[in-house]
PAZAPA-4460 file (N, C-alpha, C; in steps of 0.05 Angstrom, whole numbers, plus 32768, in hexadecimal, padded with zeros to 4 digits):
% residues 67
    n_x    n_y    n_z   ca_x   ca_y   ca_z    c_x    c_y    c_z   seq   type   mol
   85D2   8474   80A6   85C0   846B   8092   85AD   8457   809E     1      X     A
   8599   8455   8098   857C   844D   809C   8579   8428   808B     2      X     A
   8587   840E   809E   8586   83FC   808F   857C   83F0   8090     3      X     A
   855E   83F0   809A   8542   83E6   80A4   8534   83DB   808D     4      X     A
   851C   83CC   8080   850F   83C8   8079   8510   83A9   8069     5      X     A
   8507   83AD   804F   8507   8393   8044   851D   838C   8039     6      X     A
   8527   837B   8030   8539   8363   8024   853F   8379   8007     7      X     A
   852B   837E   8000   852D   838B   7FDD   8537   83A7   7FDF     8      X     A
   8537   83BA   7FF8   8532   83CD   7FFB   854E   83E0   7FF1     9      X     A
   8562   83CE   7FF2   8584   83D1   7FE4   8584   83D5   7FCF    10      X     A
   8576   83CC   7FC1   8574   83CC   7FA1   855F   83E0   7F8E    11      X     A
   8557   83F1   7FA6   8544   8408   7FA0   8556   841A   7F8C    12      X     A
   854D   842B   7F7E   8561   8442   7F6E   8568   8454   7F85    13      X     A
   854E   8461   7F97   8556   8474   7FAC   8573   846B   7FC2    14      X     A
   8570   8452   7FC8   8578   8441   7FDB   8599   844D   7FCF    15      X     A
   859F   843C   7FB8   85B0   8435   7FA8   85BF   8458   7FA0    16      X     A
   85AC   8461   7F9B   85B9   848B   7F9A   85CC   8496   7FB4    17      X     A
   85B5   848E   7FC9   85BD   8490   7FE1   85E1   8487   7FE6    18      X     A
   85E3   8473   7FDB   85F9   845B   7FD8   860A   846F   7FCF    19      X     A
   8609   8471   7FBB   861A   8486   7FAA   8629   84A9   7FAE    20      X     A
   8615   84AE   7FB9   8619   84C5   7FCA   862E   84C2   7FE3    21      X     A
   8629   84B2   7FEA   863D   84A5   8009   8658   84A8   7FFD    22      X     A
   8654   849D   7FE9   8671   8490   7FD2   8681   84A9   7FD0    23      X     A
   8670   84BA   7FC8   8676   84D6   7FBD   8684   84E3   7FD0    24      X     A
   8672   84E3   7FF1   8682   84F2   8001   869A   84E5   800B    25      X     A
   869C   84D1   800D   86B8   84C7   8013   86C7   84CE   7FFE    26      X     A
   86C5   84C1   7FE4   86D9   84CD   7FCC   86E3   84EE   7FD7    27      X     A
   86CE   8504   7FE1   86DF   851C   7FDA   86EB   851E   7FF7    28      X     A
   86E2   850F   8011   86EE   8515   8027   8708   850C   8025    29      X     A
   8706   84F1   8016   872C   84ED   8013   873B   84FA   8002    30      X     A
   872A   8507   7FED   8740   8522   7FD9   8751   850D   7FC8    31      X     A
   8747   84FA   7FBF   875C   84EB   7FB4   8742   84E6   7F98    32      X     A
   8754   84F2   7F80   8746   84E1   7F66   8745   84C2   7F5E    33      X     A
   872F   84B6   7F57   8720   8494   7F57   8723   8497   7F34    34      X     A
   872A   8479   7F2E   871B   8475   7F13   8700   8470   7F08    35      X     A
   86FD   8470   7F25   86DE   845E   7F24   86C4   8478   7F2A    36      X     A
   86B5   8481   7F23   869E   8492   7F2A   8699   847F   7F42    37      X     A
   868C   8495   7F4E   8678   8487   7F69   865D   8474   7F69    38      X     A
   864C   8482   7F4C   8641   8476   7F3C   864A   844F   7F33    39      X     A
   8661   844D   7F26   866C   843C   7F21   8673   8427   7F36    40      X     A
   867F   8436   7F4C   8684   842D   7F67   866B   8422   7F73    41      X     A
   8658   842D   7F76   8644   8415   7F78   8636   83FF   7F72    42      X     A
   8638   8409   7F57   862D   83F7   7F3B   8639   83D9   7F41    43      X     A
   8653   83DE   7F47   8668   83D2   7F4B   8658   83B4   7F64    44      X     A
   865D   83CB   7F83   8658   83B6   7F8B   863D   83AF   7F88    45      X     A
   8623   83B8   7F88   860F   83B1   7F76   8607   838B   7F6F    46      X     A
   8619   8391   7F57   861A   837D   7F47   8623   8363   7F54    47      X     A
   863C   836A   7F60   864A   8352   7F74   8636   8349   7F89    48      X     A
   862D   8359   7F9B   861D   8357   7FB0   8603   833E   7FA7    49      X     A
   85F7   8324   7FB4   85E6   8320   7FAE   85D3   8321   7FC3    50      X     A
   85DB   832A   7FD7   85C8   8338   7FEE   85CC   834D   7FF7    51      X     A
   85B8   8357   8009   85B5   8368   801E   85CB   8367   802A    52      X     A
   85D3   835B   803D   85E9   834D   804C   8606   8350   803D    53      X     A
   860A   834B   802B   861D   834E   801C   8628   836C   800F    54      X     A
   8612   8374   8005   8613   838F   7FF9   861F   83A0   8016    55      X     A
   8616   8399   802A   861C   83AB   8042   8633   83A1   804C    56      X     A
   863A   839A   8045   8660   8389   8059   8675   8397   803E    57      X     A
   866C   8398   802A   867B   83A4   8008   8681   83C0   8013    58      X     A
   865E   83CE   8011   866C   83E8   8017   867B   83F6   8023    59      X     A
   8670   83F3   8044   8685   8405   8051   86A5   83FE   804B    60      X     A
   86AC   83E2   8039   86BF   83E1   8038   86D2   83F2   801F    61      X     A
   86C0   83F3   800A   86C1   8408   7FFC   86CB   8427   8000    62      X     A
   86B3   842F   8010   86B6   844E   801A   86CF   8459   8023    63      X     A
   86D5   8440   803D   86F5   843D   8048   8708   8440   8035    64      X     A
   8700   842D   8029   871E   8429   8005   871E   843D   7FFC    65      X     A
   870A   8452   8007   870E   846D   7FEC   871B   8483   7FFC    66      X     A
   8711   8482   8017   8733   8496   8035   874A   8491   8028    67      X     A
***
């Protein structure tokens, strides 16, 4: 994934879809049912995140949590 540009550029809807999608393929590569939509799962860290920087140290830790 492509993590180049501005400061704001995380908080795009495309950016943020993109996010979600990731979510998705891990959810089915590990074959394991979530309570959480992938959707939600971002929303999630999202909210928590108050940067760039942050939002990016959350996820991949996420994705992992979902193997």
């Amino acid at each position: 994934m492509d993590v180049s540009g501005q400061e704001t550029d995380w908080r795009s809807a495309n950016f943020r879809q993109k996010l979600v999608s990731q979510i998705e393929e891990a959810m089915r590569k590990a074959g394991v049912a979530h309570n959480k939509s992938s959707k939600d799962m971002e929303n999630h860290v999202f909210m928590k995140a108050k940067t760039r920087v942050r939002h990016f140290h959350v996820f991949p830790i996420l994705c992992v949590g979902s193997r």
